[in-house]
PDB file of N, CA, C and O in Angstrom:
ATOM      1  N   UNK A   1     -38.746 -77.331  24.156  1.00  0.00           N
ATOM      2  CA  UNK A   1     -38.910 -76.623  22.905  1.00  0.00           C
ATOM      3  C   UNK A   1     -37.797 -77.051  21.946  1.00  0.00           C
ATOM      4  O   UNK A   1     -36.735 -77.507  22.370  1.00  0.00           O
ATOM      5  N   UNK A   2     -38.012 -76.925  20.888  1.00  0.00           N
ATOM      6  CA  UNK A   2     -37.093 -77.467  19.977  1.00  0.00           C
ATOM      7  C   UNK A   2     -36.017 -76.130  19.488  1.00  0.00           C
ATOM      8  O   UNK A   2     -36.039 -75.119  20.189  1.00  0.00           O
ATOM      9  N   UNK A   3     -35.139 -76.178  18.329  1.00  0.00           N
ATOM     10  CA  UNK A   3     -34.115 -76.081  18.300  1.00  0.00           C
ATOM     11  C   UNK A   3     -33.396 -76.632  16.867  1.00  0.00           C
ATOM     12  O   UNK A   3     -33.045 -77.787  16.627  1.00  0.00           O
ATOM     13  N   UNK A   4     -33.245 -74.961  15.635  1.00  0.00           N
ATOM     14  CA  UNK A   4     -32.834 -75.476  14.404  1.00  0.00           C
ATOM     15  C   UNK A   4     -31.368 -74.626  14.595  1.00  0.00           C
ATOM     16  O   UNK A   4     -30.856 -73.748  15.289  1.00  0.00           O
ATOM     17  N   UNK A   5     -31.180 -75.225  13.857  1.00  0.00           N
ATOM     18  CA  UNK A   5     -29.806 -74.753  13.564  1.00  0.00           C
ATOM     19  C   UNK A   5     -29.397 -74.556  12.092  1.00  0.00           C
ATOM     20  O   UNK A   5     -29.624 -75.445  11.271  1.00  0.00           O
ATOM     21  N   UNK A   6     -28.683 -73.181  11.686  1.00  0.00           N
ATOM     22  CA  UNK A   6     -29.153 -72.744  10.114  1.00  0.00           C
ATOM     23  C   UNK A   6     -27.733 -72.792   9.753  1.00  0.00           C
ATOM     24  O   UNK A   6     -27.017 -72.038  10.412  1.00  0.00           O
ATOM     25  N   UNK A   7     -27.123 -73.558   8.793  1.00  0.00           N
ATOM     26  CA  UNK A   7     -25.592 -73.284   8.226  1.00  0.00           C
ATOM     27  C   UNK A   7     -25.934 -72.703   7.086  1.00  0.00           C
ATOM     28  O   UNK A   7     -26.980 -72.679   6.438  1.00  0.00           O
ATOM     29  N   UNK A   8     -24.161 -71.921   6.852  1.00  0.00           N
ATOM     30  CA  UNK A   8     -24.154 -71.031   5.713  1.00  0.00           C
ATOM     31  C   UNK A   8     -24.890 -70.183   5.214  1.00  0.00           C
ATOM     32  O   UNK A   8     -25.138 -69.968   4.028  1.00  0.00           O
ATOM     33  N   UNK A   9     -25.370 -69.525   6.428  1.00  0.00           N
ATOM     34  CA  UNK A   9     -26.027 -68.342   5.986  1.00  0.00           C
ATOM     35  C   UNK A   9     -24.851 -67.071   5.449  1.00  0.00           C
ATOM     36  O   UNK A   9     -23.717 -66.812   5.853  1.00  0.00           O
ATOM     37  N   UNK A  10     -25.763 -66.410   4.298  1.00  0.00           N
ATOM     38  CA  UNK A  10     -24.527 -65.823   3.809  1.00  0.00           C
ATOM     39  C   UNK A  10     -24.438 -63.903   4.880  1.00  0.00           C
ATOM     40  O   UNK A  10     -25.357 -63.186   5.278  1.00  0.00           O
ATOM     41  N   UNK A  11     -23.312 -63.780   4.950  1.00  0.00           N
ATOM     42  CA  UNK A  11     -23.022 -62.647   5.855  1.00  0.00           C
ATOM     43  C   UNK A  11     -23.575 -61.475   5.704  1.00  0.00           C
ATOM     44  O   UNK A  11     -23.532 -60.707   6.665  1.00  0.00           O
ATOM     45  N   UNK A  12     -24.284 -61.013   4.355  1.00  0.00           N
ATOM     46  CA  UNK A  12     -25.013 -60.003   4.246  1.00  0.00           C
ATOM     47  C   UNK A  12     -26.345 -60.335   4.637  1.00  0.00           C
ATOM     48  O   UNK A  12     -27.024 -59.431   5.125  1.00  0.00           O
ATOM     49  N   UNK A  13     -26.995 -61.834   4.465  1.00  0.00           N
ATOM     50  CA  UNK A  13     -27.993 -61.487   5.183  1.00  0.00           C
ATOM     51  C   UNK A  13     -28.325 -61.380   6.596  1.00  0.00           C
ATOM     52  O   UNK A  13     -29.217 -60.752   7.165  1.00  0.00           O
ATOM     53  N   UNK A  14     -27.434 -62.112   7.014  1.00  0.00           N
ATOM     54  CA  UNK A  14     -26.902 -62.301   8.547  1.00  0.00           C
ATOM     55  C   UNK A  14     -27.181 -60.662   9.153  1.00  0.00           C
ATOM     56  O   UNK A  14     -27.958 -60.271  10.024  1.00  0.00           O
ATOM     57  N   UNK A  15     -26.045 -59.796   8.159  1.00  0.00           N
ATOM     58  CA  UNK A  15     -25.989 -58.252   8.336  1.00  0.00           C
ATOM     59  C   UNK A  15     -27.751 -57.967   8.291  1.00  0.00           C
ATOM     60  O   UNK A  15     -28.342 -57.838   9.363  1.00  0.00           O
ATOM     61  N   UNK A  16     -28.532 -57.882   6.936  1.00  0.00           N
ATOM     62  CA  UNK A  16     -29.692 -57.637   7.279  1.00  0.00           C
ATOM     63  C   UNK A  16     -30.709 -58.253   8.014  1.00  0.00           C
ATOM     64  O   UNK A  16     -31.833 -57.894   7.663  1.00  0.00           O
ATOM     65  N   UNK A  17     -30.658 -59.270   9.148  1.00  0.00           N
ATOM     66  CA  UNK A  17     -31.325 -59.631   9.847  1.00  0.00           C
ATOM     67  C   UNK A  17     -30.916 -59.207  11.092  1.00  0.00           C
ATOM     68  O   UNK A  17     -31.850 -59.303  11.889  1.00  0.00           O
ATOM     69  N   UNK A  18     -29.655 -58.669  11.714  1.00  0.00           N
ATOM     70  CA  UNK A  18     -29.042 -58.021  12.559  1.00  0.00           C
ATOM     71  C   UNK A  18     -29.678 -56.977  12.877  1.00  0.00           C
ATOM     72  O   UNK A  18     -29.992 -56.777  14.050  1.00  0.00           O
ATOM     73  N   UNK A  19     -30.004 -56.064  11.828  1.00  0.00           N
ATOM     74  CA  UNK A  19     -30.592 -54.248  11.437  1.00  0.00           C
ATOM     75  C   UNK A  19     -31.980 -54.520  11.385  1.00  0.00           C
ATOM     76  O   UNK A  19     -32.736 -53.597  11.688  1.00  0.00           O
ATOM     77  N   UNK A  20     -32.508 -55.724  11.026  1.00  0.00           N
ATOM     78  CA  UNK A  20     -34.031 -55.453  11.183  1.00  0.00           C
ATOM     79  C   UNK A  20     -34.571 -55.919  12.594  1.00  0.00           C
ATOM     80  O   UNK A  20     -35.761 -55.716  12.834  1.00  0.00           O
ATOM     81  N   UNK A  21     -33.589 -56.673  13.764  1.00  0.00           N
ATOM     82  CA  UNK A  21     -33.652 -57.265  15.058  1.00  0.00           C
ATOM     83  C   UNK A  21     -33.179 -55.845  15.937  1.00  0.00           C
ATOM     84  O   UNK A  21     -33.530 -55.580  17.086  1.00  0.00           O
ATOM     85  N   UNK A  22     -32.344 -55.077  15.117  1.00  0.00           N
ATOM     86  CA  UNK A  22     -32.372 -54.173  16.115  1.00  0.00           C
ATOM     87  C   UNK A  22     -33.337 -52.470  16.092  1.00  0.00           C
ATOM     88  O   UNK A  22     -33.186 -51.566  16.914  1.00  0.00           O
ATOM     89  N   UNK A  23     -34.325 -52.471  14.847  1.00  0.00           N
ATOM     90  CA  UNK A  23     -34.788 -51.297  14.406  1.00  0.00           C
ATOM     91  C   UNK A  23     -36.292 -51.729  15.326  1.00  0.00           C
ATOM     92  O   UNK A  23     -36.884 -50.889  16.003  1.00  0.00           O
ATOM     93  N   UNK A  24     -36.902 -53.635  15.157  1.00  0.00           N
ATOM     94  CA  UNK A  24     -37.393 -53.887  16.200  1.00  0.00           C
ATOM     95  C   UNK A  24     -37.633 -54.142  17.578  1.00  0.00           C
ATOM     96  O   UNK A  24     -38.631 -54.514  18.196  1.00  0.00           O
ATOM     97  N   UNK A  25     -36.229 -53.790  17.976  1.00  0.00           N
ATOM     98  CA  UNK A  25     -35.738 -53.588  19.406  1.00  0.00           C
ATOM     99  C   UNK A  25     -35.732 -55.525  19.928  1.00  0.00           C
ATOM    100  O   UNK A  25     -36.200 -55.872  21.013  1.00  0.00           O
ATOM    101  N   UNK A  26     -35.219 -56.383  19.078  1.00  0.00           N
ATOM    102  CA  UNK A  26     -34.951 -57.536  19.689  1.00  0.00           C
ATOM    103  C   UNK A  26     -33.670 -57.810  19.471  1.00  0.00           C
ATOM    104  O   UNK A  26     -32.902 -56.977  18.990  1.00  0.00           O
ATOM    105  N   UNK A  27     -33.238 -59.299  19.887  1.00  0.00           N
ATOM    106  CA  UNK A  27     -32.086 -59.908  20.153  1.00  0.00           C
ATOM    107  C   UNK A  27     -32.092 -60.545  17.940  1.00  0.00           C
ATOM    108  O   UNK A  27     -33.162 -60.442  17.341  1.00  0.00           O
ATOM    109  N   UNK A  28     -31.172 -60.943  17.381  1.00  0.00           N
ATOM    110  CA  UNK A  28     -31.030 -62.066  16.438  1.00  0.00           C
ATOM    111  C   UNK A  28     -32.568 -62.824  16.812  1.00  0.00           C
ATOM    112  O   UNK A  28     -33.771 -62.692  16.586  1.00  0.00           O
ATOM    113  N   UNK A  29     -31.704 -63.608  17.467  1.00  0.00           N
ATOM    114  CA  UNK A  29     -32.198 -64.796  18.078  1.00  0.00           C
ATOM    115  C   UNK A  29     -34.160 -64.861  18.148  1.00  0.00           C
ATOM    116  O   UNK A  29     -34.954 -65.771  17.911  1.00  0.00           O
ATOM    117  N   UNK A  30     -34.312 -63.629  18.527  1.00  0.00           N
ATOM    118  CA  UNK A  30     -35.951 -63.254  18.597  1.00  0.00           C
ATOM    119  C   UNK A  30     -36.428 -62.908  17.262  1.00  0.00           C
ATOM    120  O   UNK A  30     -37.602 -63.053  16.923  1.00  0.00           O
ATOM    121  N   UNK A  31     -35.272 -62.330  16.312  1.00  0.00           N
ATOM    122  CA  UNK A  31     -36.091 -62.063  15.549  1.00  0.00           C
ATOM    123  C   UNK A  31     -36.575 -63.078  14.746  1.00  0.00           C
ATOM    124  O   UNK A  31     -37.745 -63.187  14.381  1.00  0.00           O
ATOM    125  N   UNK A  32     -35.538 -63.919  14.441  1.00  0.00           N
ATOM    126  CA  UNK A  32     -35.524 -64.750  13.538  1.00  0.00           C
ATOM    127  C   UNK A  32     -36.405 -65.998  13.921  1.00  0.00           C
ATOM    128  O   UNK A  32     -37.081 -66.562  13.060  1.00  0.00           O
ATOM    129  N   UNK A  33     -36.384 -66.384  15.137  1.00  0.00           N
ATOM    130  CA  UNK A  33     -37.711 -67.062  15.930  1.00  0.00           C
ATOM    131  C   UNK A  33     -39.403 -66.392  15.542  1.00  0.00           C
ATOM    132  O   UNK A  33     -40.381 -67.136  15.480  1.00  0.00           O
ATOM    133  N   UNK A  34     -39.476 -64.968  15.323  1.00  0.00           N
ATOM    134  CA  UNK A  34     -40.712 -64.439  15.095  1.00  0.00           C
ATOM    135  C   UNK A  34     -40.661 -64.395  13.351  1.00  0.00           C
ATOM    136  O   UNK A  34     -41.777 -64.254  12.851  1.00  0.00           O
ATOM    137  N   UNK A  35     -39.457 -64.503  12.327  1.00  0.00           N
ATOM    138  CA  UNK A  35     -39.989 -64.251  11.427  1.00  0.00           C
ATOM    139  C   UNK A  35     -40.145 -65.911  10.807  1.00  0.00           C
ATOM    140  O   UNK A  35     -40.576 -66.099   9.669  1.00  0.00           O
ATOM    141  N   UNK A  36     -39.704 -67.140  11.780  1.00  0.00           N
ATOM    142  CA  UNK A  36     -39.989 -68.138  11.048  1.00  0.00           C
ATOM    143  C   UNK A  36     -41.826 -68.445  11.430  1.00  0.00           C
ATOM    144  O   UNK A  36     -42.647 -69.010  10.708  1.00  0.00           O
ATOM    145  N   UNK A  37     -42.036 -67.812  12.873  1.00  0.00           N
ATOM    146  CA  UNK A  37     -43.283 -68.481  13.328  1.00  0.00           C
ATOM    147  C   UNK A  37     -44.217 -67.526  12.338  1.00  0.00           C
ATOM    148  O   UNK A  37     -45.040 -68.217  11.738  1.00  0.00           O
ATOM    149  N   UNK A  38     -44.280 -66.410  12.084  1.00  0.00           N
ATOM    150  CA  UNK A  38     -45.220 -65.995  11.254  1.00  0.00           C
ATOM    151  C   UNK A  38     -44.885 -66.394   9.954  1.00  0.00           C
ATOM    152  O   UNK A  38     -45.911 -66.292   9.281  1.00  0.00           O
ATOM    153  N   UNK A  39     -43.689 -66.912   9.075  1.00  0.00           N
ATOM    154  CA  UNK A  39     -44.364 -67.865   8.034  1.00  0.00           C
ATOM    155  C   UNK A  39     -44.768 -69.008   8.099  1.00  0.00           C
ATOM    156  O   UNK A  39     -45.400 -69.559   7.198  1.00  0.00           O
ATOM    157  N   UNK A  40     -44.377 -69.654   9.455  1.00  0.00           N
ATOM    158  CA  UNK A  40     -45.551 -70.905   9.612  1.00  0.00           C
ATOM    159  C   UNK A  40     -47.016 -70.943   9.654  1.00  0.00           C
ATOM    160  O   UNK A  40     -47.790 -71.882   9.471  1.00  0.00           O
ATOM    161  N   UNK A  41     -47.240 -69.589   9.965  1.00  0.00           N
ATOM    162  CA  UNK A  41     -48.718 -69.281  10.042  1.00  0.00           C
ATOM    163  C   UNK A  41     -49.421 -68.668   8.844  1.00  0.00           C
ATOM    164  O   UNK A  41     -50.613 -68.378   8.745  1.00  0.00           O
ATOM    165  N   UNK A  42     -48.586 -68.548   8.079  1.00  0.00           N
ATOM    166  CA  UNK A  42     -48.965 -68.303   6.402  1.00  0.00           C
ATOM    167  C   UNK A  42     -50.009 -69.556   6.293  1.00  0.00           C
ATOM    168  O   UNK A  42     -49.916 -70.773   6.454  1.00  0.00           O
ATOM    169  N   UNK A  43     -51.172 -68.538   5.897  1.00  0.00           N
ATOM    170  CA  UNK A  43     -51.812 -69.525   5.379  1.00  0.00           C
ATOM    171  C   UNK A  43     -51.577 -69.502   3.987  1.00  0.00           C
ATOM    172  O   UNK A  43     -51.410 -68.420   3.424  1.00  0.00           O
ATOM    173  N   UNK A  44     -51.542 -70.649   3.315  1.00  0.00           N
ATOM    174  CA  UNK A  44     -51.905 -70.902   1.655  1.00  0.00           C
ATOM    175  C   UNK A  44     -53.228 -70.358   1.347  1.00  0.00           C
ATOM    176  O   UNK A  44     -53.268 -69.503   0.463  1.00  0.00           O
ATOM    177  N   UNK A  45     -54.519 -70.765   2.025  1.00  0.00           N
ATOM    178  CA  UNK A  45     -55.657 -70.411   1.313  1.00  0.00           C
ATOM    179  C   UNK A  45     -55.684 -68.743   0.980  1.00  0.00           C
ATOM    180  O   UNK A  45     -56.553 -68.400   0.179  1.00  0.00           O
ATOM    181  N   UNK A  46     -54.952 -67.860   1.435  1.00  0.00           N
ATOM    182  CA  UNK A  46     -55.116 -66.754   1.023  1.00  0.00           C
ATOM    183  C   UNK A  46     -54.154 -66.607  -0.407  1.00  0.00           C
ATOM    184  O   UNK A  46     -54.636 -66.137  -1.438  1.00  0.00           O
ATOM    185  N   UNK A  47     -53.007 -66.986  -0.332  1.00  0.00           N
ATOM    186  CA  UNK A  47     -52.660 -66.728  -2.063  1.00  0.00           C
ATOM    187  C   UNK A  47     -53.856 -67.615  -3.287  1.00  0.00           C
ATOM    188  O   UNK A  47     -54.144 -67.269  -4.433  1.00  0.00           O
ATOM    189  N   UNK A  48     -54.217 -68.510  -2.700  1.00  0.00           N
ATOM    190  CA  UNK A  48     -55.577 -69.363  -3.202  1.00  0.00           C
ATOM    191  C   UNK A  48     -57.181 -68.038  -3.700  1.00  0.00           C
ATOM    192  O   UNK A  48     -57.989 -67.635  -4.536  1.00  0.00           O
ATOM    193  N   UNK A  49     -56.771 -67.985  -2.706  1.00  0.00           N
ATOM    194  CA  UNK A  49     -58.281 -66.572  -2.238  1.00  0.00           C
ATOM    195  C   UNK A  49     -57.765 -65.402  -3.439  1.00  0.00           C
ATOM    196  O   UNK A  49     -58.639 -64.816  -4.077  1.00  0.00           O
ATOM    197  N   UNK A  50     -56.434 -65.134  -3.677  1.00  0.00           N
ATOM    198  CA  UNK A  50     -56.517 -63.946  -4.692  1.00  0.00           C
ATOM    199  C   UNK A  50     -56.586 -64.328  -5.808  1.00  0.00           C
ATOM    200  O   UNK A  50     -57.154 -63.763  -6.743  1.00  0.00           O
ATOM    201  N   UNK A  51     -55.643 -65.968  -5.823  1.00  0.00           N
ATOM    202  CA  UNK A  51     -56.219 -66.440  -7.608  1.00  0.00           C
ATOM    203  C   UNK A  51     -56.947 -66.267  -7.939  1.00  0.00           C
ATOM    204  O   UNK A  51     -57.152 -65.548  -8.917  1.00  0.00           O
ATOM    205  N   UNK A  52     -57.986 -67.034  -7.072  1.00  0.00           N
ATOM    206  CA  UNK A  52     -59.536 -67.229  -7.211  1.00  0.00           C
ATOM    207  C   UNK A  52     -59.619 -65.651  -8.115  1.00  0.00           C
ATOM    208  O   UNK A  52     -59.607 -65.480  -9.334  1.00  0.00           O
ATOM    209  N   UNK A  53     -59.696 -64.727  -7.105  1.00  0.00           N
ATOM    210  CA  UNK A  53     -60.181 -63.592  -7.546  1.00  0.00           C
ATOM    211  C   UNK A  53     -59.726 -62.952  -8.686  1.00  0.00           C
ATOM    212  O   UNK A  53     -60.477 -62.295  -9.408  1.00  0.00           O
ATOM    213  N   UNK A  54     -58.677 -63.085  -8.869  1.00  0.00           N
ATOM    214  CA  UNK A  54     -57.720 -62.663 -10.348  1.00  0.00           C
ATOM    215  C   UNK A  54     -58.406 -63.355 -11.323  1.00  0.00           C
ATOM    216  O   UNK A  54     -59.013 -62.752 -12.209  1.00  0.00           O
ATOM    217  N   UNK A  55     -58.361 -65.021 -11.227  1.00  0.00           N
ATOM    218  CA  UNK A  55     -59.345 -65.593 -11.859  1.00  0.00           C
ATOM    219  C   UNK A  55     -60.153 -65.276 -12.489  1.00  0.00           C
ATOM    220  O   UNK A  55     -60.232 -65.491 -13.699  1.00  0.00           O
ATOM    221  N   UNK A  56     -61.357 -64.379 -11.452  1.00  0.00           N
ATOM    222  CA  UNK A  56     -62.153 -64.472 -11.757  1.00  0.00           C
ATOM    223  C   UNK A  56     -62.788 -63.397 -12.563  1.00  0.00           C
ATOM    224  O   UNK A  56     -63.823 -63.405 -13.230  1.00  0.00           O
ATOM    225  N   UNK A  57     -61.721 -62.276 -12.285  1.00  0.00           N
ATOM    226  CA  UNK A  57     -61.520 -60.962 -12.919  1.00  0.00           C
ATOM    227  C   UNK A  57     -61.474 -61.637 -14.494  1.00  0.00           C
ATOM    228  O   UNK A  57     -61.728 -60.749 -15.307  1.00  0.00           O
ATOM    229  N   UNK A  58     -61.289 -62.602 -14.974  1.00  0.00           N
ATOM    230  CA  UNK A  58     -60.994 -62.725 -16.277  1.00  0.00           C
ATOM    231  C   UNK A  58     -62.053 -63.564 -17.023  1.00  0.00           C
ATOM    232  O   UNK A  58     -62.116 -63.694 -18.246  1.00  0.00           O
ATOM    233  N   UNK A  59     -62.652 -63.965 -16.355  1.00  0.00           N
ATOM    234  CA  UNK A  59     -63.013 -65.265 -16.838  1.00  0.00           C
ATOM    235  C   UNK A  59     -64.363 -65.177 -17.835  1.00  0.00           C
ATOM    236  O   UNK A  59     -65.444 -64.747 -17.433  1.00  0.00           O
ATOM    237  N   UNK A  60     -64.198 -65.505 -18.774  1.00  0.00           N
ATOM    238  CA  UNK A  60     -65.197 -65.541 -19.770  1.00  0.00           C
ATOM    239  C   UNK A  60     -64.228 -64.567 -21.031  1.00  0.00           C
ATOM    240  O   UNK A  60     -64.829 -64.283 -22.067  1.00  0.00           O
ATOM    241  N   UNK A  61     -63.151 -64.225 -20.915  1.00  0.00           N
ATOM    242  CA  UNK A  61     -62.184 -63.229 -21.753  1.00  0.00           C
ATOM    243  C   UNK A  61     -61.367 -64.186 -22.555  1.00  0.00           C
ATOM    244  O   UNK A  61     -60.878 -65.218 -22.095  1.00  0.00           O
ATOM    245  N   UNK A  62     -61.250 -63.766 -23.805  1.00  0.00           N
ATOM    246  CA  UNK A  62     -60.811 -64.681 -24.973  1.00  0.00           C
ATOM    247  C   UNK A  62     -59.360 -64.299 -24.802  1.00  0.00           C
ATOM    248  O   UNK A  62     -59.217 -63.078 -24.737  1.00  0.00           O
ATOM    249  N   UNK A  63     -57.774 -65.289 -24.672  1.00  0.00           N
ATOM    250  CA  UNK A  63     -56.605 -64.354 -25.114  1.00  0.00           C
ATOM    251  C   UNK A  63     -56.397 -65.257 -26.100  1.00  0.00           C
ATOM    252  O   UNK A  63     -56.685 -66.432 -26.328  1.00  0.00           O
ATOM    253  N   UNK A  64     -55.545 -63.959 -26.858  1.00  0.00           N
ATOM    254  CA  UNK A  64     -54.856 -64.918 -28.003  1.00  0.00           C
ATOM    255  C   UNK A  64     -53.479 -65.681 -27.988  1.00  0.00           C
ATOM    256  O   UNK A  64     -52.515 -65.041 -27.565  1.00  0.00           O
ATOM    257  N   UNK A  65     -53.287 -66.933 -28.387  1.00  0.00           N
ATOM    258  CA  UNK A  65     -52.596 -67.936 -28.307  1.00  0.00           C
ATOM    259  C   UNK A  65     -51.021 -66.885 -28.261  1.00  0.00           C
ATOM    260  O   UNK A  65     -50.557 -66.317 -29.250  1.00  0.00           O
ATOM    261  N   UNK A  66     -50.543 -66.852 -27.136  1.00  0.00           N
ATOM    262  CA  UNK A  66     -48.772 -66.049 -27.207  1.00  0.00           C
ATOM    263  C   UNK A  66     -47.752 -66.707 -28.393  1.00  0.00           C
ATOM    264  O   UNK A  66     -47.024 -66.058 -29.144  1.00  0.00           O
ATOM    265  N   UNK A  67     -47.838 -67.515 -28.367  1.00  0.00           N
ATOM    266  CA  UNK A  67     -47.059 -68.520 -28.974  1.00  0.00           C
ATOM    267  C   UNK A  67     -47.301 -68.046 -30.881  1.00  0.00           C
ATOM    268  O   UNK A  67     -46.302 -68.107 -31.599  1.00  0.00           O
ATOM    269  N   UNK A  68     -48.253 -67.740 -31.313  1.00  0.00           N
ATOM    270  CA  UNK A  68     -48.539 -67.133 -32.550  1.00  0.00           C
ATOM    271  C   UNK A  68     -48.358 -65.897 -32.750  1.00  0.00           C
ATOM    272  O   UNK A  68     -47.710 -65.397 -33.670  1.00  0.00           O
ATOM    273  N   UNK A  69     -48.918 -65.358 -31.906  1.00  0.00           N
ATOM    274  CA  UNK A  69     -48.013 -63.878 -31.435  1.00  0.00           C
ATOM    275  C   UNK A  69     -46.927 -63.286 -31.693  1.00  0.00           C
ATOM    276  O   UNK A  69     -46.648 -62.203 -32.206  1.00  0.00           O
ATOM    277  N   UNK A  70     -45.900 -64.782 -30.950  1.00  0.00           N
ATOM    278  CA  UNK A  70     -44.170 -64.451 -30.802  1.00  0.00           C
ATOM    279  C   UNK A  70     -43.771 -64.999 -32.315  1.00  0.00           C
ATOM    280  O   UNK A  70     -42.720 -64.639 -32.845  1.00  0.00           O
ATOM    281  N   UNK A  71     -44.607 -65.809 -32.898  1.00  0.00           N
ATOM    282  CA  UNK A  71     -44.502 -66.010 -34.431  1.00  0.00           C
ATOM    283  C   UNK A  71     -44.650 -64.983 -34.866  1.00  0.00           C
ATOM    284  O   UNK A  71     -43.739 -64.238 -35.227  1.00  0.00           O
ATOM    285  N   UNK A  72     -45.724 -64.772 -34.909  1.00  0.00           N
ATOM    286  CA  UNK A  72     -45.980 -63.464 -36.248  1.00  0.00           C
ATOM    287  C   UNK A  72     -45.043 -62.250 -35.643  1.00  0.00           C
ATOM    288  O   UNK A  72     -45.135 -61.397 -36.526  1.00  0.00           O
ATOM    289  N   UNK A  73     -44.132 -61.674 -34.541  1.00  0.00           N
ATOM    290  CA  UNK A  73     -43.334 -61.015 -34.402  1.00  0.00           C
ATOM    291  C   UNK A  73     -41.929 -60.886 -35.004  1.00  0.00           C
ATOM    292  O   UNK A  73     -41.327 -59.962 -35.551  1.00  0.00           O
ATOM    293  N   UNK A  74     -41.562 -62.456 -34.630  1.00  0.00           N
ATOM    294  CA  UNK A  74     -40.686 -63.119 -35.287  1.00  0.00           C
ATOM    295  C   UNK A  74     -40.266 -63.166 -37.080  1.00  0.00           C
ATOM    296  O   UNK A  74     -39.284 -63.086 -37.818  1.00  0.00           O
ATOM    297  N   UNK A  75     -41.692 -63.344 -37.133  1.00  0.00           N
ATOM    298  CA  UNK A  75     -41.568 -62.900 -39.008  1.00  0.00           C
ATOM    299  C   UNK A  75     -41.697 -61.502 -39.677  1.00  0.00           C
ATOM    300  O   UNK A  75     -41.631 -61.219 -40.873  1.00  0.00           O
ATOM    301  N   UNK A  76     -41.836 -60.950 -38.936  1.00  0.00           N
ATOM    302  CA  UNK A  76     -42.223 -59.248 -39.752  1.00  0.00           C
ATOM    303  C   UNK A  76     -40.419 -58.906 -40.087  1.00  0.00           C
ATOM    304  O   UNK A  76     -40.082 -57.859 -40.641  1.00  0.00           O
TER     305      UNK A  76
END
């Protein structure tokens, strides 16, 4: 099995990865092994899957240009 090794981690988070290894009843070492393997298993297609849907919540909706907006704010 392989084997990373993390420098300069800064000491407060160190501290909060300590408190969340021990509220889950593991070692460091476990936790931080379980919180890299479940973002390896992040899938992308699901932040994909809500665009989509945000997307789609909009689509056919006119906005107006921001940029003219922050003009005409700008000038009043």
């Amino acid at each position: 099995m392989a084997q990373i090794l993390v420098r300069n981690l800064d000491e407060k988070v160190v501290g909060r990865l300590k408190r969340q290894a021990k509220r889950n009843g593991r070692s460091l070492q476990s936790e931080v092994k379980m919180i890299l393997e479940d973002a390896a298993r992040t899938d992308a297609s699901k932040a994909w899957r809500i665009a989509d849907r945000i997307r789609a919540q909009f689509k056919g909706r006119k906005f107006p240009n921001s940029a003219d907006l922050i003009r005409e704010d700008r000038d009043r």
